[in-house]
C-alpha positions in Angstrom: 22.0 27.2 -2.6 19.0 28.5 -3.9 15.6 29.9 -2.0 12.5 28.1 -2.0 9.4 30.4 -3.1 7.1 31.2 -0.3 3.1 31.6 -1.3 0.4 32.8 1.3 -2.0 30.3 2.5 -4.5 29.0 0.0 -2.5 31.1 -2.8 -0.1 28.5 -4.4 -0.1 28.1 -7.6 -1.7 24.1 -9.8 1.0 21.5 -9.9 2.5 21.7 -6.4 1.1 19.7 -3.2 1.6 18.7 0.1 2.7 15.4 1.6 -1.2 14.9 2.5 -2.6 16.2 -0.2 -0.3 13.8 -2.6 -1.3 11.1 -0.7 -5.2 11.9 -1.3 -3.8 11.4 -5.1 -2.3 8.5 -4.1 0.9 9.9 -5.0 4.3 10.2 -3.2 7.3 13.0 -3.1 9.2 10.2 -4.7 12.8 11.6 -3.8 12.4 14.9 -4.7 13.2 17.9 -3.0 10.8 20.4 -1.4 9.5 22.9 -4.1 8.3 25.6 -2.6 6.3 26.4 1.0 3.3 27.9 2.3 3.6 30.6 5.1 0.2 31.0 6.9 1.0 33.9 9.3 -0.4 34.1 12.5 -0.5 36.5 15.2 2.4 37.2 17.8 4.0 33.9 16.4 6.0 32.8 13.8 4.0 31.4 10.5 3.1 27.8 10.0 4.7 26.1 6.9 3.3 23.5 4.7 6.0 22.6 2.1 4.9 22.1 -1.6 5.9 19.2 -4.2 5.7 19.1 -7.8 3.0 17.3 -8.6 4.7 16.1 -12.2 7.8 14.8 -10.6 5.8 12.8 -8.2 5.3 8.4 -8.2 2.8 6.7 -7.5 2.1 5.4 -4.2 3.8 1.8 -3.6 1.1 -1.2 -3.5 0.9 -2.7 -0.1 2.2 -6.5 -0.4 1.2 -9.2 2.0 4.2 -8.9 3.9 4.3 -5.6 4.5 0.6 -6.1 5.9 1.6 -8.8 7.9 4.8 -6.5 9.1 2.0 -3.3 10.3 -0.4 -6.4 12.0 2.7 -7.4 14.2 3.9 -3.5 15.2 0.5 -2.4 15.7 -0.4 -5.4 18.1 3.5 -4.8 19.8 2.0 -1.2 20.7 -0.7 -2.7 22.7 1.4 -5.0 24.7 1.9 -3.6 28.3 5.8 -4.0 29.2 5.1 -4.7 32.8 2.1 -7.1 33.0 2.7 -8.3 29.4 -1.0 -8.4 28.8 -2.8 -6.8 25.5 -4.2 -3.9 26.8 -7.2 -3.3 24.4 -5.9 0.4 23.1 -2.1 1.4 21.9 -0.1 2.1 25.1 0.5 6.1 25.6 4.7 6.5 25.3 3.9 9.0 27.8 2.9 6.6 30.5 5.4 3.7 29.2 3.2 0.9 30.5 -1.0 0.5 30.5 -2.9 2.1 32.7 -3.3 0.0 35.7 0.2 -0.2 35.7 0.8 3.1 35.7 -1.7 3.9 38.3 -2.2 0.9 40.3 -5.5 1.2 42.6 -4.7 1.3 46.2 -7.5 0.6 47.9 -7.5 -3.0 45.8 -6.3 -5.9 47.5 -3.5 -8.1 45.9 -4.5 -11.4 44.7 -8.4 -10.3 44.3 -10.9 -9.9 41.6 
């Protein structure tokens, strides 16, 4: 097993790139395996670490068909969905809460049955 090469922030050398910044290439890892990483050290904590592709061995980013649109319209409406009162709730439901929030923090000073 070999050891990745570790660069300092802002100090890696042309042809490697992050996930992100392959995607602002419209480019993907494409299988293969992490390069190299960035270390950007910090104080009293461990560093953060970006890890680096080679931006030669990477593929173009797959073209979005109208199924697979279709597919993101139908999960992204799912996440609006409240599980309890099965009503669109207007924003993605927080998975901390579970449910939307009226359901999750009912009003009680509000009568049953009114509007």
């Amino acid at each position: 097993m070999s050891t990745l090469p570790v660069y300092r922030w802002h100090l890696a050398p042309d042809g490697y790139a992050t996930r992100r910044q392959l995607r602002a290439r419209n480019l993907r890892p494409g299988g293969q395996q992490v390069a190299a990483q960035l270390e950007r050290p910090r104080r009293q904590r461990p560093p953060l670490v970006a890890y680096l592709y080679r931006v030669d061995l990477a593929k173009p980013v797959r073209p979005m068909t109208a199924a697979r649109w279709a597919a993101l319209a139908k999960a992204n409406a799912a996440r609006r969905i409240c599980p309890a009162c099965r009503r669109d709730a207007g924003y993605v439901i927080p998975t901390a809460l579970g449910t939307c929030v009226p359901c999750a923090y009912p009003d009680p000073y509000r009568a049953e049955g009114t509007a």
